[in-house]
N, C-alpha and C positions, 0 to 999 in steps of 0.2 A: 385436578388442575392446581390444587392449594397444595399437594402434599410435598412439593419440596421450595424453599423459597427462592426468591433471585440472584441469591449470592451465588448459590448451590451451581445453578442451573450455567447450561452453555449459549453462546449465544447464538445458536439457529433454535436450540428447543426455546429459549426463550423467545424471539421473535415468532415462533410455529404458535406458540401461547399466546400471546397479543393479538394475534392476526387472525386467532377463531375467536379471540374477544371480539375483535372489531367485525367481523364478520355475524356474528349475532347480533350485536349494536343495532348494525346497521340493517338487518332484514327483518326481524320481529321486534328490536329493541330490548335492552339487557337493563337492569336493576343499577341503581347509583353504586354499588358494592361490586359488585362486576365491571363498571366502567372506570372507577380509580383505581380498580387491580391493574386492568387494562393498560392506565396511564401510568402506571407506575414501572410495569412491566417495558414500554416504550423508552419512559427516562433512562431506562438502567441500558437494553441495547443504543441507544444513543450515547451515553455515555461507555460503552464498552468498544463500540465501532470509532469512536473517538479515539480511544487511545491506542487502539490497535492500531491505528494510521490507514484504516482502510481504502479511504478517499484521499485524493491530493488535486489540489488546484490547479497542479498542469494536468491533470489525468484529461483524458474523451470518455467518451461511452464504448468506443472500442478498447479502449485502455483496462480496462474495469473488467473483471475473472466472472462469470457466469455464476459463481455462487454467491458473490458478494453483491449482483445487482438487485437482489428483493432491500439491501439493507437502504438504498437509496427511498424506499417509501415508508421507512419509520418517521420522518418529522409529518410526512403526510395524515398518514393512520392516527399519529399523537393530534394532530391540530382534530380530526372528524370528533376522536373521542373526544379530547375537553369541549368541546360546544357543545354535546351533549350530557355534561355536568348541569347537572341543578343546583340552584342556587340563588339567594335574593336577589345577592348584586350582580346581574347579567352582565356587565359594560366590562369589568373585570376577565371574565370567560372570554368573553367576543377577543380582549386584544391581547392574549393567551393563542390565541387559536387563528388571528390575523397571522401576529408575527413566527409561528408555526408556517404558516399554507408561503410566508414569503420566502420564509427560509427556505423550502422546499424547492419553492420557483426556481429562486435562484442558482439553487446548487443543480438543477436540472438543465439553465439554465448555461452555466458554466460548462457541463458535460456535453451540451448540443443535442441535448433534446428535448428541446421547448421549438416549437413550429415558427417559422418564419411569419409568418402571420400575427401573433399572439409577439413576438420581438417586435413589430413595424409598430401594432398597436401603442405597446409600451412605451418606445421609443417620443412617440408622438402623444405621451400624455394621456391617451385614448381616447374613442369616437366619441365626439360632440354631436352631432346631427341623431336624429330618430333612426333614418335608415342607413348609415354607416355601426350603428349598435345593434340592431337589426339583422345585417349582412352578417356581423361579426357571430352571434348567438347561432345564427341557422347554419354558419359555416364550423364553430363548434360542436352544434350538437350534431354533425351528420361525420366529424371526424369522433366521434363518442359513438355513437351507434356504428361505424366503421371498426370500433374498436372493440367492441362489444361481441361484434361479430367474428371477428377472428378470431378472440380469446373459445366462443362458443367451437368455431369450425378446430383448434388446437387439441380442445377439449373432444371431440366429436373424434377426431384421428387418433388421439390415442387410445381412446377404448375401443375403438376398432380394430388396431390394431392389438390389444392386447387379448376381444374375441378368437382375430386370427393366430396368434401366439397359441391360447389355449386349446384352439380347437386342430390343429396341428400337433401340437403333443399329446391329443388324443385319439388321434388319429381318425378324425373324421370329418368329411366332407365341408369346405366352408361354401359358403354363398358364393352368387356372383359378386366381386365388387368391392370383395373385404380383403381381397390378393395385395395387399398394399407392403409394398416394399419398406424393410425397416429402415427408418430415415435414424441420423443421428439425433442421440436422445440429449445430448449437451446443445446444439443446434436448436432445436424444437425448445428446449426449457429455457434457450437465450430469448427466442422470437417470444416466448410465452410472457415474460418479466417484463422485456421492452413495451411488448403491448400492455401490458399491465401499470407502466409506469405512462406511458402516454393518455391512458382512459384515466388514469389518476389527476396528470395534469389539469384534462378538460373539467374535471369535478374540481379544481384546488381554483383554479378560475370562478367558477359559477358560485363557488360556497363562500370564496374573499368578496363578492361583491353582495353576494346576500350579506352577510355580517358587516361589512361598512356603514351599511343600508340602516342595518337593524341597531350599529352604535350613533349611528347619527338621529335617528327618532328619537332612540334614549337616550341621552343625551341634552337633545330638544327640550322633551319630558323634565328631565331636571331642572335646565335652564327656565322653565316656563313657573317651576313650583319656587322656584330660587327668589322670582321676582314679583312673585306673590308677597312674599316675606315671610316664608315660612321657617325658623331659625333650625328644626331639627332636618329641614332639608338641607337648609344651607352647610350646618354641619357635616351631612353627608357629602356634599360635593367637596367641600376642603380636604375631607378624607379620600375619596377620590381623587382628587387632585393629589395627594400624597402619594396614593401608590398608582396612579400614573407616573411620575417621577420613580418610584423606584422598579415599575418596571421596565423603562426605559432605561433604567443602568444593567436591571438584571438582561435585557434581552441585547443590550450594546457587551453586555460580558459575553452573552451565548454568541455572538458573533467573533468576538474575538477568538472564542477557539478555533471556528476554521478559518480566521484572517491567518491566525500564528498557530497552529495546530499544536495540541500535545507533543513530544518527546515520545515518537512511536517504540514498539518495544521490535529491537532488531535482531536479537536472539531467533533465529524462525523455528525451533524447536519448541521453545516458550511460547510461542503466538499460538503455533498447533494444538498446543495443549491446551492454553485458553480455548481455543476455537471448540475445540471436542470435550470440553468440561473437564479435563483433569489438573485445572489451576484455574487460579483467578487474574482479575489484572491489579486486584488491590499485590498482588504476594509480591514482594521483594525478590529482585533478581539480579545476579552481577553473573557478567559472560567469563566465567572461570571455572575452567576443568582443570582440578589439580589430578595429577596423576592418582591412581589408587593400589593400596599396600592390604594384600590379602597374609592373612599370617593370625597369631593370636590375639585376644582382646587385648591383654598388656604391650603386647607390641604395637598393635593400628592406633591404640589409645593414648601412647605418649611416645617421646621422640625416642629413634635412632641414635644411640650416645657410644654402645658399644659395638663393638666387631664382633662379637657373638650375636647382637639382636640384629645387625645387618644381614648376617648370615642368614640367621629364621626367618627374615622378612621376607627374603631373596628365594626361599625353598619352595614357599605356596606364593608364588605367581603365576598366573596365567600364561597359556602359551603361545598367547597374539601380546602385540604390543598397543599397549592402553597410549588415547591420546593427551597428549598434556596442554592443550589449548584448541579455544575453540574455533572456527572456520572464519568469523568475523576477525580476530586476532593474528591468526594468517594470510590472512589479508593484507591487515594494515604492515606488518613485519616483511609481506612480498611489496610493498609500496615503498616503505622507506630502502629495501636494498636498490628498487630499479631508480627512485630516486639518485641514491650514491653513483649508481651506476653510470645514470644520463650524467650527472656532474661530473665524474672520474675520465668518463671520456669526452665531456667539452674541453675541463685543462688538458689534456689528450695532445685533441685537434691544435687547442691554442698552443701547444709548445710547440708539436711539430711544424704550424703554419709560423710561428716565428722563428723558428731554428733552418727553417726551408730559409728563410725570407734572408736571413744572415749567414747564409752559407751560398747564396748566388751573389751577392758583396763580395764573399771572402778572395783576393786574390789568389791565386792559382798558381802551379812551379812555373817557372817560364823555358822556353827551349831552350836556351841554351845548361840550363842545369841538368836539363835531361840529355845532351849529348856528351856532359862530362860525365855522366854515371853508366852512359853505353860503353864507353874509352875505356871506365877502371874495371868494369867489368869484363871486358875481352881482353886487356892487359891481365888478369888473373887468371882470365882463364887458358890463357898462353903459358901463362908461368905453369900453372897444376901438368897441363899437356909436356912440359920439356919436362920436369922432375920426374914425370914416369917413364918416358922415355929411358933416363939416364937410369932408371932406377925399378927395375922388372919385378913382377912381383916374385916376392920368395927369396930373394937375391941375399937380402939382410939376416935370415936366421936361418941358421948351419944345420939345425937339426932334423931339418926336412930331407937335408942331402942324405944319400945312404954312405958315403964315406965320411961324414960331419962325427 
């Protein structure tokens, strides 16, 4: 797990790495060494899912690619582990791990899947009465055990199904029962995450009101030694108080990136390669494909100057044609022509709507002009009719005659 570090690594192997941290965390419990690798492991896909642009605030939950839905429970998974940090000062942990579980809400929240129920709550400040808190708790935990159970029966179908897979390529007899039609595996791994992120929910509820709970005792705790007059208490509270205030700037920062998100990287070739580990997102990238010039080292190495190195250049090329810019680039270069385009034919319309417009204005010949031009035209053409008469053809050169 330690042999390559998080720079290295891509980010589903890195989230697959966190995610068996937290998963041992959470069943038998893992060593303080194990659970900051954990957290640490989390900041880095939190930050890499950041820049990617993976999420966007007009997105849904239908919006959202079936691979990239696990990445929706890293603020989650990070808030469980830090609560489970040791440490003197607990109060510090708890609102680490609060504004974790809110962030998470929220952006679940935003996506449309936080329950109707758990909104109404919200909305109204939440239940005051015993058994309006009550209602609320026993109507979570039976959509938790609903959730629980599905994740189990998902779990239960595919190994059944992958029984009857093997037991069919081995050509042997399966059970009654295991005949289960192959359902889509993108399908079943969507249902599998959705439930996964809705069982999460119901735990980001139950674990923000335990930690409120357990900052406000402590807290109490301080306040009570404070006013004893104990000066190295007192002390610690001002310090407290200190980085209360600067986590309040650092956590109003963490927000600000998905108010105004990173500068996604829109190369998608580059994203791929992040995605699958073969770059990083720290690596420098400009969307430019210069064409490429196969030939000698002296030659690819410094410029074309003469008509002889043009030549060698021109001998070892390839026999497809290389492209010379990238898809993002032809894009925006097909945008500005159909721009020209839509402009070149609005002045178009507008000339010919004005030159329409001042040519139904325009006066016109009037008849009597037209029946003096009917007159010189049939007078001429009287005249041509009597000179041929008078004048036959051939009449005028002799050497057509055989006596001429």
């Amino acid at each position: 797990m330690g042999e390559y570090s998080t720079e290295e690594m891509s980010l589903p192997s890195l989230f697959e790495q966190a995610r068996k941290i937290h998963m041992a965390a959470s069943e038998s419990g893992a060593d303080q060494e194990a659970v900051r690798k954990g957290c640490e492991a989390l900041e880095k896909c939190e930050e890499m899912a950041s820049k990617l642009g993976l999420f966007s605030a007009n997105e849904t939950k239908d919006d959202i690619s079936t691979s990239n839905l696990k990445y929706l429970l890293v603020p989650f998974y990070l808030a469980e582990l830090t609560e489970k940090i040791a440490q003197d000062d607990r109060i510090p942990i708890l609102k680490i791990s609060q504004a974790k579980l809110k962030e998470f809400i929220s952006f679940c929240e935003a996506m449309d899947l936080v329950p109707e129920e758990e909104l109404e709550t919200s909305t109204q400040g939440g239940p005051n009465s015993f058994a309006d808190r009550r209602a609320k708790k026993i109507a979570r935990f039976k959509r938790q055990r609903a959730a629980e159970s599905k994740l189990l029966e998902i779990m239960e179908r595919k190994e059944r199904r992958g029984r009857s897979t093997r037991a069919s390529a081995l050509s042997t007899p399966v059970e009654i029962g295991e005949e289960d039609v192959l359902d889509d595996d993108g399908e079943e791994e969507r249902e599998a995450w959705l439930t996964t992120i809705s069982l999460a929910l119901c735990k980001a509820f139950d674990l923000l009101e335990m930690l409120k709970k357990e900052e406000e005792m402590l807290s109490a705790v301080k306040e009570k030694q404070l006013q004893e007059g104990n000066k190295e208490v007192y002390q610690a509270v001002l310090d407290e108080r200190a980085k209360r205030t600067e986590a309040w700037h650092r956590d109003a920062a963490a927000r600000a990136q998905y108010t105004k998100p990173a500068s996604p990287i829109t190369c998608a070739t580059f994203a791929q390669d992040v995605l699958e580990g073969r770059a990083t997102v720290s690596q420098a990238h400009e969307h430019k494909h210069q064409p490429m010039i196969f030939g000698p080292a002296s030659v690819v190495g410094g410029r074309l100057t003469t008509e002889r190195e043009r030549m060698a250049a021109q001998v070892f090329q390839p026999a497809y044609r290389l492209p010379t810019m990238s898809i993002e680039e032809a894009g925006l270069r097909e945008m500005e022509i159909m721009n020209k385009w839509q402009e070149k034919n609005a002045k178009l319309i507008e000339e010919a709507n004005s030159s329409w417009h001042k040519e139904s204005r325009r006066p016109g010949p009037s008849e009597e002009d037209d029946e003096e031009d009917d007159e010189a035209a049939q007078e001429k053409a009287r005249a041509w009719d009597d000179w041929k008469d008078d004048n036959p053809r051939g009449a005028g050169n002799k050497k057509l005659t055989p006596c001429g």
